[in-house]
N, C-alpha and C positions, 0 to 999 in steps of 0.2 A: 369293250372287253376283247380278250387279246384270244382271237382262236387258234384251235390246233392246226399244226403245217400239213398237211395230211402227205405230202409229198415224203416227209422225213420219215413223219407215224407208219404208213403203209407203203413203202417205196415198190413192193410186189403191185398192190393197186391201182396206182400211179405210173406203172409200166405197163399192167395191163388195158387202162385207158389211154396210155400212150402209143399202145400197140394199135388201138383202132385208129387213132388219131392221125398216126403214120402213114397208114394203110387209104384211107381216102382225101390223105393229102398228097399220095404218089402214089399210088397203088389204083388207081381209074383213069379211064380217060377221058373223065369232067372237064373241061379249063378248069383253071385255077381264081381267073376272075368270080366263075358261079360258083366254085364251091367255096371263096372267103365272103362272097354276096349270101348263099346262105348260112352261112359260121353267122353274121352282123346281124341280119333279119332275126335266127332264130335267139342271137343274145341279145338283143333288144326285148323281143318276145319274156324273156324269162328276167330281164332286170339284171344281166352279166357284166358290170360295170371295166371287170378287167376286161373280158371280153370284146366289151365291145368298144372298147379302147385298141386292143390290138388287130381285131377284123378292119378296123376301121383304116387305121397304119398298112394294113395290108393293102386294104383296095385303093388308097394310095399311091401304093409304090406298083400296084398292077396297071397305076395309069386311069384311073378313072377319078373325073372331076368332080372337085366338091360338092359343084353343084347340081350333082346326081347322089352324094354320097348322102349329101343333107335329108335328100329325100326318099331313102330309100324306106324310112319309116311308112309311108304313106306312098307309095310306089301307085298303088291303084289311080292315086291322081294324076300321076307324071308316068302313065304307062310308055310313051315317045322315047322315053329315057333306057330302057331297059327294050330287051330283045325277047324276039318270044318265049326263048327257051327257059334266060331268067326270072322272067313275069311268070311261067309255069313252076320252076324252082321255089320261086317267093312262096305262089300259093299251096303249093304243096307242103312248104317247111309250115306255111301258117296253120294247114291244115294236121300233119304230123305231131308239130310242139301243142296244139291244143288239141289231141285224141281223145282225153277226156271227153270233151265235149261233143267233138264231131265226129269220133268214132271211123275216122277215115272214110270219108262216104264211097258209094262207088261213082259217085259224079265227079270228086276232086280226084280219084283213081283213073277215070277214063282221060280226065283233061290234062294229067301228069303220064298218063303212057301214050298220049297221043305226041308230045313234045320230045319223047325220050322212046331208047330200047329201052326191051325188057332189066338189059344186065345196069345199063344206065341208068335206071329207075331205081333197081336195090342197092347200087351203090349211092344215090345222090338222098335215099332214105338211110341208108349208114353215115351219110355225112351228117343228116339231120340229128339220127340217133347219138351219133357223136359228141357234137356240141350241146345237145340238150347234157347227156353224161357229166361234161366239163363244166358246161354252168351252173348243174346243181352242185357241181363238189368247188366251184370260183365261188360263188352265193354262201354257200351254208358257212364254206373257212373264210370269207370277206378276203379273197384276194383281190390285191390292191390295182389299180388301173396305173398306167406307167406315166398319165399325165399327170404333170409340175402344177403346184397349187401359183397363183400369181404372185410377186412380193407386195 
């Protein structure tokens, strides 16, 4: 079934989550390696197929090897691979995108402002909050990943 573009339907909406979007992909002073490491984790997380097609292209061209990209899924086993800051990133986004459930404890709180300031903490939780945004509105409208089917 053929969904709405939401981009064209709500183009106000689409700039105002574009506005965040902007905002903690230049507007912090994250690297950009951790903040496209959690854009891929937390769209993996939610089943963001464009997404995580284009985080993935991103950590790419930011230089990081496949074969840490492969695994970022399960990062907990290949902690060697990832630095402390983004192993606190990781867990914090895991902790974030599933609130429901974990309510943001104050254990995944202390171990996420012991890795970060305070100002670095709310914006690397704005990047979270971000892409969780984009992935429920890539999911619900089925936008499309950029990879080529094989002939």
């Amino acid at each position: 079934m053929q969904r709405a573009n939401w981009f064209a339907i709500s183009p106000a909406g689409a700039q105002a989550v574009g506005g965040l979007h902007h905002y903690v992909t230049t507007g912090t002073a994250l690297p950009p390696r951790l903040v496209h490491l959690v854009f891929l984790r937390v769209s993996q997380l939610n089943g963001c197929a464009h997404c995580i097609d284009i985080h993935s292209r991103d950590l790419l061209q930011e230089g990081m090897a496949v074969d840490t990209l492969v695994l970022v899924p399960v990062w907990h086993e290949a902690p060697w691979l990832f630095s402390e800051q983004e192993r606190a990133a990781l867990a914090w986004a895991e902790e974030v995108t599933h609130v429901g459930q974990t309510h943001a404890s104050d254990a995944a709180y202390a171990a996420a402002a012991s890795a970060f300031s305070e100002k670095d903490l709310v914006d690397l939780t704005l990047v979270i909050a971000a892409m969780n945004a984009i992935n429920r509105m890539g999911v619900s409208f089925r936008l499309k990943p950029r990879a080529r089917a094989l002939p």
